[in-house]
N, C-alpha and C positions, 0 to 999 in steps of 0.2 A: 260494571257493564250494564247492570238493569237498568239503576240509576239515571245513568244516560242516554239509554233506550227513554225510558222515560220521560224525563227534560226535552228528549227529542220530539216526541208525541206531541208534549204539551204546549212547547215553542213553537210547533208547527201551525200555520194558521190552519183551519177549520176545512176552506175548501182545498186546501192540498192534503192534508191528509189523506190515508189510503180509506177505502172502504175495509172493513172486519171481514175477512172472508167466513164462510158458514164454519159451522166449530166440526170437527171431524165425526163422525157416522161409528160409532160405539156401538150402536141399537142392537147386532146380532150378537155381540161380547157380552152387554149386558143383558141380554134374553136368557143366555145359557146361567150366566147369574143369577139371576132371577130362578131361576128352574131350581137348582141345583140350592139354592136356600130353601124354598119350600121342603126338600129334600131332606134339607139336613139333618140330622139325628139327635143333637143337643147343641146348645146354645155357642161352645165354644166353636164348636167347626161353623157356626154359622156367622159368628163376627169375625172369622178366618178370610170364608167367602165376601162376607159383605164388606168386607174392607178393600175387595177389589172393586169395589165400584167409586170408590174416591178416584182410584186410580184413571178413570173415566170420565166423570164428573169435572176435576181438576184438571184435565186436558184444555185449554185454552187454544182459543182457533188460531194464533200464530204469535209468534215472540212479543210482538209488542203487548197483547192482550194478557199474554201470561205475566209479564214483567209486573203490570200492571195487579195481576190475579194474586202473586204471589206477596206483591209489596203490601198490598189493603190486607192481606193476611200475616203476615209478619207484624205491622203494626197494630193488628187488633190483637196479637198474642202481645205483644209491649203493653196492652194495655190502653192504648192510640188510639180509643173508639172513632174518637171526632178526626181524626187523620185517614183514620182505615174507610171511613166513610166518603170522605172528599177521594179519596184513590177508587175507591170501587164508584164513585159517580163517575169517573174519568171514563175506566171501564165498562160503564153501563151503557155509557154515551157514544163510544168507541163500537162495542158488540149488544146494541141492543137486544139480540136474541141468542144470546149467551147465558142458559139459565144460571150459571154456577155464578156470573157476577152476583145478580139479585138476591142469591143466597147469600154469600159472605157478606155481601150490606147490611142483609135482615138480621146476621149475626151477629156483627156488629152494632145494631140499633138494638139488637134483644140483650147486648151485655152493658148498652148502657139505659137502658130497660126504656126504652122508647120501643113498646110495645104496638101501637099502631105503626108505626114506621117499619117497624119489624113486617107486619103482618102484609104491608102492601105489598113490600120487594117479595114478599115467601109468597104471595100471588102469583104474583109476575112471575117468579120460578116455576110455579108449578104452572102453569097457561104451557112452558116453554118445554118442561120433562115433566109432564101427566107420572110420575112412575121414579122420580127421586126421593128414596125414602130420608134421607137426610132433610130434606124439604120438608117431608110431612113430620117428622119430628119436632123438627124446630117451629112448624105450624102448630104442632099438638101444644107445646109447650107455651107459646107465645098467647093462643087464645088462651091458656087456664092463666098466663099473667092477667089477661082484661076477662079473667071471671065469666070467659063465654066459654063452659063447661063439656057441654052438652055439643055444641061443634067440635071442640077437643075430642071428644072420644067419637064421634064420626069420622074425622079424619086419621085416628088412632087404630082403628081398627083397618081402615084400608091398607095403611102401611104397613099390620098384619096381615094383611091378606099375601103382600108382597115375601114377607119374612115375618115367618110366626115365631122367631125365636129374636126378635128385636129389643133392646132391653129395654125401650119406652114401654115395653108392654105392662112395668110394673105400675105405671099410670093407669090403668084402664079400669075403671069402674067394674069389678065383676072378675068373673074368673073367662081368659082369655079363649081357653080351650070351650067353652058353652058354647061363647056368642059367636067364636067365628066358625 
């Protein structure tokens, strides 16, 4: 069925195609999120919580996007970097302001260690969710790929700010509890 949701999308010429409706409005679900990690008391209860915000994130603005969302994903766990890539452009170009596409792209470009490629789409994510720590993770990581350090733990720390019990924290220069 996705498959051909797909093929569908893709044979369709350009100006028929639908517009990408806006992606569904999370913001108050993931507030209390947000709150309630800060919250938390150790590490476990707090990748409990924070695993609800995939749950959000991964929401796709409507079947077709998802089909799309899921299959660039699926191929990049095969392994499929350069597949999972051309699928999430599909989706990028579909829901331009969809930040979860430009993630899974940058995930895809950072496992096949196209590190600038990585770092543009984890832009673009974050321009579109100021406040997805998944984004700033994979940002933190992706600068210490191109040795730009010192931005890595700027943006390591914010995503602390979000959730002080993130396990990126074991990256951070320093003991995490001081600085934040």
């Amino acid at each position: 069925m996705k498959i051909a949701l797909i093929l569908a999308i893709l044979a369709a010429p350009v100006a028929a195609q639908e517009i990408c409706p806006a992606a569904p409005d999370h913001e108050a679900a993931k507030d209390e999120i947000y709150l309630q990690l800060r919250r938390a008391q150790d590490e476990g209860t707090a990748t409990v919580i924070g695993g609800l915000l995939w749950e959000y994130w991964l929401d796709a603005p409507d079947d077709a996007a998802q089909a799309l969302l899921d299959d660039g994903m699926a191929r990049r766990l095969a392994r499929d970097y350069l597949g999972s890539v051309r699928i999430l452009d599909d989706l990028v170009a579909y829901c331009p302001d969809y930040a979860e596409g430009y993630n899974q792209r940058a995930f895809a470009h950072f496992l096949a260690r196209n590190f600038p490629a990585a770092l543009t789409d984890l832009e673009q994510a974050l321009q579109r969710d100021p406040r997805h720590l998944g984004v700033m993770s994979g940002m933190a990581m992706t600068l210490m790929g191109l040795d730009r350090n010192a931005e890595a733990q700027d943006i390591l720390r914010r995503a602390l700010r979000l959730n002080p019990w993130l396990g990126e924290r074991r990256l951070l220069d320093g003991p995490a509890e001081v600085e934040l």
